[in-house]
C-alpha positions, 0 to 999 in steps of 0.5 A, spaced: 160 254 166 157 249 161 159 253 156 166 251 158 166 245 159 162 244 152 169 240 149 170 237 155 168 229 154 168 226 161 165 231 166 160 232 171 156 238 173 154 239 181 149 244 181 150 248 187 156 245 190 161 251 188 164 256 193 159 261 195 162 267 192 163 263 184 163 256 180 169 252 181 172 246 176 175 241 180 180 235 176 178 229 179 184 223 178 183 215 178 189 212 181 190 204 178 185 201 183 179 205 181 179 210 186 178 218 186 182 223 188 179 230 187 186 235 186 186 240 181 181 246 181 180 253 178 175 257 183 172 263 180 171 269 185 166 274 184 167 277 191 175 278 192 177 283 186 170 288 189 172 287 196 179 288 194 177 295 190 180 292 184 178 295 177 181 294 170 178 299 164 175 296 159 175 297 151 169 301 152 174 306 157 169 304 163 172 302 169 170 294 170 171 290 176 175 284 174 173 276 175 179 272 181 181 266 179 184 261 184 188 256 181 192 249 184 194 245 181 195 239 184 190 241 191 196 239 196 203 238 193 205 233 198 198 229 197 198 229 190 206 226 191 202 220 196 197 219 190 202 218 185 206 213 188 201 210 190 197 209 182 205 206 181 205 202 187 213 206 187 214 204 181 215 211 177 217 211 171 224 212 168 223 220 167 219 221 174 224 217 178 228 221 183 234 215 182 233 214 175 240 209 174 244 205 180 251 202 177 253 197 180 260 194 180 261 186 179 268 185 182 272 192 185 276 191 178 271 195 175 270 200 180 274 206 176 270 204 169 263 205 173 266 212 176 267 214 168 259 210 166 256 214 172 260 221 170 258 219 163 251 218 164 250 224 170 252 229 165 245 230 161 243 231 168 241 223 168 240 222 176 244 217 177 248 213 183 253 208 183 254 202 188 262 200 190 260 196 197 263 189 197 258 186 196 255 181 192 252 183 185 246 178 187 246 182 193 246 190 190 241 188 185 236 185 190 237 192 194 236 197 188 230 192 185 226 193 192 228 200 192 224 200 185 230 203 181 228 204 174 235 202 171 241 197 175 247 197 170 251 191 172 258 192 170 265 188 172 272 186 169 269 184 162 265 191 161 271 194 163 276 191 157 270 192 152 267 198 155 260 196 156 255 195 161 249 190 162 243 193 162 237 190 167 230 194 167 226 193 174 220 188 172 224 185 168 228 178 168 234 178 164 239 183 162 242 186 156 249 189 154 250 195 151 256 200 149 256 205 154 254 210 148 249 206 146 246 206 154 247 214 154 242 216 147 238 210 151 236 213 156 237 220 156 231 219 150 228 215 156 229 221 161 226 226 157 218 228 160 213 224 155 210 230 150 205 229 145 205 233 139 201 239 141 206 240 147 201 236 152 204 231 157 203 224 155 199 219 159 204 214 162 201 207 163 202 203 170 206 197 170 203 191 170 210 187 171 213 185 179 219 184 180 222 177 180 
């Protein structure tokens, strides 16, 4: 096992804290306040496959017993999802949010343009809702803010003469506008799951930012 983790640069070896039939590698996550979460672990078992009777034949031609391994990747689904909204305080990231966009309509003049934004923008398989309600637009806004969706496009009459939309990020003050195609290469490239050059996932930091 030490020879394993040889390229490892943050570990910790517990001598004799495997299960008693083999070691096992456990994954232990940080959250955002510095607490840690044992997940991920990959057990070897020496036990199963001789109980098992399971036998491979080797280069050799000899019958050999194979090694089991017991692999969970996120320990339990539904605590390793407790855990992640947690280390966001809700605040997912664009790519992780179950709703990435609301549009929200200004006046009910703009209802059919945010029907065609909305339309646009799920075609990429965004997750993306609209807000028609006759409500106020400060009022929806504060709605889908508390909720921490990522992106509220606000759009009334003039957005719909001039086909565009008026970008606001959750977190931040202000908002910016945009052509509907603009917004489209915007967030469809945002949406895409993070991916370093080797293929591996990469880190997406906590936002430090609150809402106004």
């Amino acid at each position: 096992m030490p020879c394993v983790l040889f390229n490892v640069s943050r570990r910790t070896i517990f001598e004799g804290e495997g299960a008693f039939y083999g070691p096992k590698l456990e994954y232990v996550l940080r959250d955002a306040i510095g607490r840690d979460w044992q997940c991920g672990t990959l057990q070897v078992d020496f036990n199963l496959p001789e109980r098992f009777g399971a036998t491979y034949v080797a280069a050799s031609g000899e019958r050999e017993v194979p090694v089991l391994l017991h692999r969970a990747m996120f320990g339990s689904l539904e605590r390793f999802t407790g855990i992640l909204i947690e280390h966001f305080a809700g605040h997912l990231p664009l790519w992780l949010a179950p709703v990435q966009v609301v549009v929200a309509t200004i006046t009910s003049d703009a209802d059919a343009w945010a029907r065609e934004v909305l339309s646009t923008l799920r075609a990429p398989g965004l997750r993306v809702e609209a807000d028609l309600r006759n409500e106020t637009i400060a009022y929806k806004v504060r709605e889908h803010s508390l909720a921490k969706v990522p992106i509220i496009l606000t759009v009334g009459a003039q957005e719909a003469a001039n086909g565009t939309v008026s970008l606001r990020r959750f977190g931040e003050k202000g908002s910016r506008s945009l052509s509907l195609g603009e917004a489209f290469l915007l967030l469809s490239a945002e949406a895409e799951t993070p991916l370093e050059d080797n293929g591996e996932p990469v880190p997406t930091p906590v936002p430090e930012t609150e809402p106004a």
